[in-house]
C-alpha positions in Angstrom: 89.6 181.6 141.1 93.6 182.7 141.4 95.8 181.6 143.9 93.5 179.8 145.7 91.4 183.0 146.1 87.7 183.3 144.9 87.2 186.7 142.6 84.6 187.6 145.1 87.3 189.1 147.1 90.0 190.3 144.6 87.1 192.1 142.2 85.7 193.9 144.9 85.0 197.4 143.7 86.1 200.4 146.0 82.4 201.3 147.5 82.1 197.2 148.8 84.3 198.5 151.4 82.4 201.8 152.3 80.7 202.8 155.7 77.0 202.1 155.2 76.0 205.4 154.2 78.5 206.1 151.4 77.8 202.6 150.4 74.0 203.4 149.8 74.9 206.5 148.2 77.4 204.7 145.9 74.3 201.9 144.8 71.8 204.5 144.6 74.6 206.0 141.6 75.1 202.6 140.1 70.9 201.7 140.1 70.6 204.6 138.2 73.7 204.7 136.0 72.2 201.3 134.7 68.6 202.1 134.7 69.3 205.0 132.3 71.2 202.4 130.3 68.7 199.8 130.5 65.0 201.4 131.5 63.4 198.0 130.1 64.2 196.2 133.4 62.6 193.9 135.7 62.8 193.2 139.2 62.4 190.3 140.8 60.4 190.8 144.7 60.3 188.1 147.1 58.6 189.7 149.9 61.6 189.5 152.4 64.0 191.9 153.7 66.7 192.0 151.3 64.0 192.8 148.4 62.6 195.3 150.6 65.6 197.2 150.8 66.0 196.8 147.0 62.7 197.9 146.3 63.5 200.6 148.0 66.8 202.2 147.2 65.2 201.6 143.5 62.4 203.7 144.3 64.2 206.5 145.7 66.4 206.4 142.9 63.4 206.6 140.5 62.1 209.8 142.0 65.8 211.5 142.3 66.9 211.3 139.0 63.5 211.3 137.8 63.5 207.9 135.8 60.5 205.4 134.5 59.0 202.5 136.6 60.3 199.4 136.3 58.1 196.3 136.4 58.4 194.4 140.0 57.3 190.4 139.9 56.7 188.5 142.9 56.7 184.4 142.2 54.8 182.4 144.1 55.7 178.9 144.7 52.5 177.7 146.2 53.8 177.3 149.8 54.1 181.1 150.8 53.0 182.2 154.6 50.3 185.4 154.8 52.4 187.4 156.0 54.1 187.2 153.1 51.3 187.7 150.5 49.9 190.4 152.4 53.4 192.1 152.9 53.6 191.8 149.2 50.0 194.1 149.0 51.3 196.5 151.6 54.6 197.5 149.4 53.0 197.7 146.4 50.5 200.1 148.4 53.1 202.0 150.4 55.2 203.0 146.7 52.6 203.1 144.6 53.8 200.5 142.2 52.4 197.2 141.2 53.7 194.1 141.9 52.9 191.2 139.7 52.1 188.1 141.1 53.4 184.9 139.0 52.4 181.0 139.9 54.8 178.3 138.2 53.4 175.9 136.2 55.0 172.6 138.4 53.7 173.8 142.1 55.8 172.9 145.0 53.5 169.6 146.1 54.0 168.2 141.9 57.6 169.2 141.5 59.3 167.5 145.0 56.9 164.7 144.5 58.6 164.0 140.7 61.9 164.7 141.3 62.9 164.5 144.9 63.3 166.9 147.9 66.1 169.1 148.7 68.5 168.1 151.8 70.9 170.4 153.3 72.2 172.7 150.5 71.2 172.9 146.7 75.0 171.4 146.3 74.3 168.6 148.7 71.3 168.0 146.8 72.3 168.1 143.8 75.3 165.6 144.3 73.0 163.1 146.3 70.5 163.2 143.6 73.0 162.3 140.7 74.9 159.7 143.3 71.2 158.2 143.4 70.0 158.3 139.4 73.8 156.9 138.6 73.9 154.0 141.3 78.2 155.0 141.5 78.8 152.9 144.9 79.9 155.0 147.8 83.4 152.7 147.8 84.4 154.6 145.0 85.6 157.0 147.8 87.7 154.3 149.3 89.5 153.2 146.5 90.5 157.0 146.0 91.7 157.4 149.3 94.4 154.3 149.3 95.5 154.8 145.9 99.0 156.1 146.2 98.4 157.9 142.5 95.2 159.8 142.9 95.2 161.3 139.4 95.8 157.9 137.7 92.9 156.3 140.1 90.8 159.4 139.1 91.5 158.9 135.4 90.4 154.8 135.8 87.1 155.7 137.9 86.2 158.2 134.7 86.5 155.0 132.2 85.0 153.0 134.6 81.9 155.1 135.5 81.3 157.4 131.8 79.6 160.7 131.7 80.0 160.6 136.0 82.7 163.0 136.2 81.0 165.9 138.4 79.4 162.7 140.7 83.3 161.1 141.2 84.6 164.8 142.0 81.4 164.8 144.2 82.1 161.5 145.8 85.7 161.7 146.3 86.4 164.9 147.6 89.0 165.8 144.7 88.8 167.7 141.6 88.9 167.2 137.6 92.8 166.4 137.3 92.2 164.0 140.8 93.5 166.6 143.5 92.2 166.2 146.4 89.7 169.5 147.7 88.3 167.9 151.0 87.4 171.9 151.9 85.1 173.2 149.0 81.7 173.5 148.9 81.5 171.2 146.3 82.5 167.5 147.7 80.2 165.4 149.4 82.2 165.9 153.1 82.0 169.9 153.1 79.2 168.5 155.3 80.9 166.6 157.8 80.7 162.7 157.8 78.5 163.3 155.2 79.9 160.1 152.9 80.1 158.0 155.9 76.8 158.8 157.2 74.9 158.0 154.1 76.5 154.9 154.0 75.2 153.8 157.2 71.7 155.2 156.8 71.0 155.1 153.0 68.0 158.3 152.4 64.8 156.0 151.8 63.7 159.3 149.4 64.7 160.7 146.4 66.8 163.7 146.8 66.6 166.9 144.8 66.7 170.9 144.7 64.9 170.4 141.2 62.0 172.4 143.5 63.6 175.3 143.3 64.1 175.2 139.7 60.8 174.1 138.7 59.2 176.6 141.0 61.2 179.9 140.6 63.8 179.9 138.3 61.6 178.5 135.4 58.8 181.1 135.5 61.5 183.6 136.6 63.2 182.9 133.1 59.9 182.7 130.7 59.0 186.6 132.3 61.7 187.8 132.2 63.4 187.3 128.9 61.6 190.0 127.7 63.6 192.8 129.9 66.9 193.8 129.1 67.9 194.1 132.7 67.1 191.8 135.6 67.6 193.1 138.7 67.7 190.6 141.1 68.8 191.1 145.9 71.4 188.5 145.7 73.9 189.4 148.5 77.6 187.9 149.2 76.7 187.8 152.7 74.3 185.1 152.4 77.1 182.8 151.4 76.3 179.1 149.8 75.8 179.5 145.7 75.4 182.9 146.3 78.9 183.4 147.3 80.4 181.1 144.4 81.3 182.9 141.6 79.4 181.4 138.2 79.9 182.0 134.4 78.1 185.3 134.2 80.7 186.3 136.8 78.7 186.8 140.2 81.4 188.6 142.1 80.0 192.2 140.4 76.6 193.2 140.8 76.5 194.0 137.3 77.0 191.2 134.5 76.0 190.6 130.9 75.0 187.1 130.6 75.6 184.9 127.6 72.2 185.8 126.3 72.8 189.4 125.6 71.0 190.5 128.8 72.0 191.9 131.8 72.0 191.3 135.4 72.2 194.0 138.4 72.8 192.8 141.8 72.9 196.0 143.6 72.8 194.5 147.3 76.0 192.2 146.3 78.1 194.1 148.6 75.4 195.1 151.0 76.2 193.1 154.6 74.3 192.5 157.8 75.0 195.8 159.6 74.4 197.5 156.8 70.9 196.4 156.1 70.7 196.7 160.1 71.8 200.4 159.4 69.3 200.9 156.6 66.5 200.1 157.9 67.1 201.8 160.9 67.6 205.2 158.9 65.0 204.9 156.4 62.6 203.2 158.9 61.7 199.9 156.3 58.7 197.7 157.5 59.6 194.3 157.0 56.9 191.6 157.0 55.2 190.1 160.2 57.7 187.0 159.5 60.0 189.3 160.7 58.6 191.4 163.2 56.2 189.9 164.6 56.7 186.0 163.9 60.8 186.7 164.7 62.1 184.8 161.7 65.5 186.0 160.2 65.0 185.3 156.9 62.3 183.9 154.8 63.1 182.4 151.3 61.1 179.5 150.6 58.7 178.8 153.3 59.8 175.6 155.0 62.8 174.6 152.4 64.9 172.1 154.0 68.1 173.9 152.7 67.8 176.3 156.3 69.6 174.6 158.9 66.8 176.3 161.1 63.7 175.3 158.8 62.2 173.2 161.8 62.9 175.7 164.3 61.5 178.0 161.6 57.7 176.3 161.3 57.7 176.3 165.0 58.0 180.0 165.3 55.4 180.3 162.3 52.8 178.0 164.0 51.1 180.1 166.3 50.2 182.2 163.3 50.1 180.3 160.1 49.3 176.3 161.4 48.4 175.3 157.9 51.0 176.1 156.2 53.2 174.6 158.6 51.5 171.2 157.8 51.6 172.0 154.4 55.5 172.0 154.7 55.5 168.9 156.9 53.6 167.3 154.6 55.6 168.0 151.7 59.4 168.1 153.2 59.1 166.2 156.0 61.3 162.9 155.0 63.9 165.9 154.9 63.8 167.4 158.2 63.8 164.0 160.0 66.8 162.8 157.8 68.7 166.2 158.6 67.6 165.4 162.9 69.3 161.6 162.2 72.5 163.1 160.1 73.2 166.3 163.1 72.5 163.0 165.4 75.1 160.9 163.7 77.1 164.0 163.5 77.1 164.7 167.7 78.1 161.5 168.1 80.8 160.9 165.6 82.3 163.8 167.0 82.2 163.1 170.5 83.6 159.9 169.7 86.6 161.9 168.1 87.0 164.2 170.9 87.1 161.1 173.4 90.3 159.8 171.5 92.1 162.5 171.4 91.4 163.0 175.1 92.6 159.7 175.6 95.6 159.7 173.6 96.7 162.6 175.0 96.2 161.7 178.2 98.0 158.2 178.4 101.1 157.9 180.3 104.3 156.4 179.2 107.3 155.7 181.3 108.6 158.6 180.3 106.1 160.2 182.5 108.1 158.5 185.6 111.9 159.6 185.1 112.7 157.8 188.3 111.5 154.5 186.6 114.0 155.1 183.7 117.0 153.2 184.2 120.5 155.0 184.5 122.6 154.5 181.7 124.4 150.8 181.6 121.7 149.4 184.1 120.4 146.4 183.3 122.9 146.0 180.3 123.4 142.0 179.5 123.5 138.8 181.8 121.3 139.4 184.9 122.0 135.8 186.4 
């Protein structure tokens, strides 16, 4: 970060900034540019739209320059609709390569049942699951806000509440050195009224994205250390942690990563319209969760992170009822927390609107000139 301005922006490279077919053409260079460099590389496949374009500008880059097959891993976290399992089948079909299937060792149900479910965003829930292991009291918050010297009240909550540090940051909307940063992802109120709403309705669950680690990123790491090049359809566009810049330097698609390995991201750049524009031109079948259920993205089926995760399961229910109780069952403290918080949310800001209405409409005398007395009136003894 410089300035104030994340390196997602000032490292973009030239092609970022490309019409969609130049921009295609530049990642189809830069796949194979790196494949030639690294041809012991894996890719991970999720089934959804972003790996399907993936999958595919890898492929036809395979067959123009003539290079070796890659291996392709799809991991399955135990909650996964059929029509993504079966979408799966038909791309491994429809190019001719295989696609390994890989179960974690922690399934979903095991995994949000020991350490918590997620709530909101993997930030959210990562900050409400340290705020409820630690037991730091939510007042913590107050005491920063009236202190008249933030860093020196930061410094005292530190002593006061050791080996908490990322938790006060969390709590109090500042940063390290006790600067406030009420507008990063990173503080408890970059969801609004968060801090106060939590406080007034305590979660009655435990809290936690640990899911996500236990069934992804685990088995995800145990394959793939193997492979000198992961190649993974992170894109920019989808914001959250995927827009935050980390220390293997997520704002280029390509990184070495304090391992000695490497990581190509070659959608990084890619945006809406240009996926819009690719599929279009190269005709790309995207799963029934797409076309035929009408879902915009897919991810994790049911994770309480998408805003729209209810809405979501209603769309898939028609199809797929069992896996919608499935996710019911196993995030459903989650989405009724979320329905209370947007609740609490309306309402706090329609309360807010209704004052300022107010305020600004109040009259003063000052709204009645004619009452204003001339200059001298009224001046001393009125007897």
């Amino acid at each position: 970060m410089k300035n104030g301005v994340s390196k997602v922006y000032t490292d973009r490279p030239d092609y970022a900034d490309f019409d969609s077919p130049a921009k295609f053409e530049a990642i189809k260079s830069i796949i194979a540019k790196r494949l030639i460099e690294h041809p012991d590389a894996i890719c991970s496949y999720s089934g959804g739209s972003d790996s399907d374009i993936m999958l595919d500008l890898i492929e036809r880059t395979r067959a123009m320059f003539e290079l070796p097959p890659i291996k392709y891993v799809f991991f399955n976290t135990g909650l996964e609709m059929k029509a993504t399992r079966d979408h799966v089948k038909y791309v491994a079909k429809k190019y001719g390569v295989e696609i390994e299937e890989r179960r974690p060792e922690i399934n979903i149900v095991r995994a949000t049942r020991k350490y918590g479910i997620p709530f909101v965003s993997k930030i959210m829930s990562g900050g409400l699951s340290e705020w409820q292991k630690k037991r730091v009291p939510l007042s913590i918050a107050d005491e920063y806000d009236q202190a008249e010297d933030k860093a020196a009240k930061r410094k005292e909550l530190k002593e006061r509440y050791p080996k908490c540090e990322s938790l006060i940051n969390f709590l109090c909307c500042c940063n390290s050195v006790g600067e406030p940063r009420p507008n990063i992802q990173l503080v408890i109120n970059s969801s609004k009224y968060m801090r106060d709403f939590i406080k007034e309705y305590p979660p009655e669950f435990m809290i936690s994205a640990s899911c996500c680690y236990y069934c992804k990123k685990q088995i995800a790491h145990k394959v793939q250390k193997d492979y000198d090049m992961v190649i993974t359809g992170e894109r920019r566009d989808e914001g959250g942690m995927r827009s935050v810049p980390r220390k293997d330097n997520t704002a280029l698609c390509f990184t070495e990563t304090a391992d000695g390995h490497y990581r190509l991201r070659p959608l990084y750049y890619v945006s809406d319209k240009d996926k819009a524009w690719y599929k279009e031109y190269y005709k790309i079948k995207y799963s029934d969760a797409y076309e035929v259920y009408g879902l915009t993205r897919t991810g994790c089926c049911g994770c309480p992170i998408s805003y729209k995760a209810v809405e979501d399961l209603e769309k898939i229910r028609k199809y797929e009822p069992n896996v919608v109780k499935a996710a019911w069952n196993i995030f459903g403290k989650s989405y009724e927390y979320r329905m209370k918080y947007n609740e609490y949310k309306k309402k706090r800001m329609e309360e807010e609107k209704r004052k300022a209405e107010n305020i600004e409409g109040q009259m003063t005398i000052f709204d009645f000139p004619e009452l204003i007395p001339e200059e001298g009136e009224n001046d001393g003894d009125n007897t």
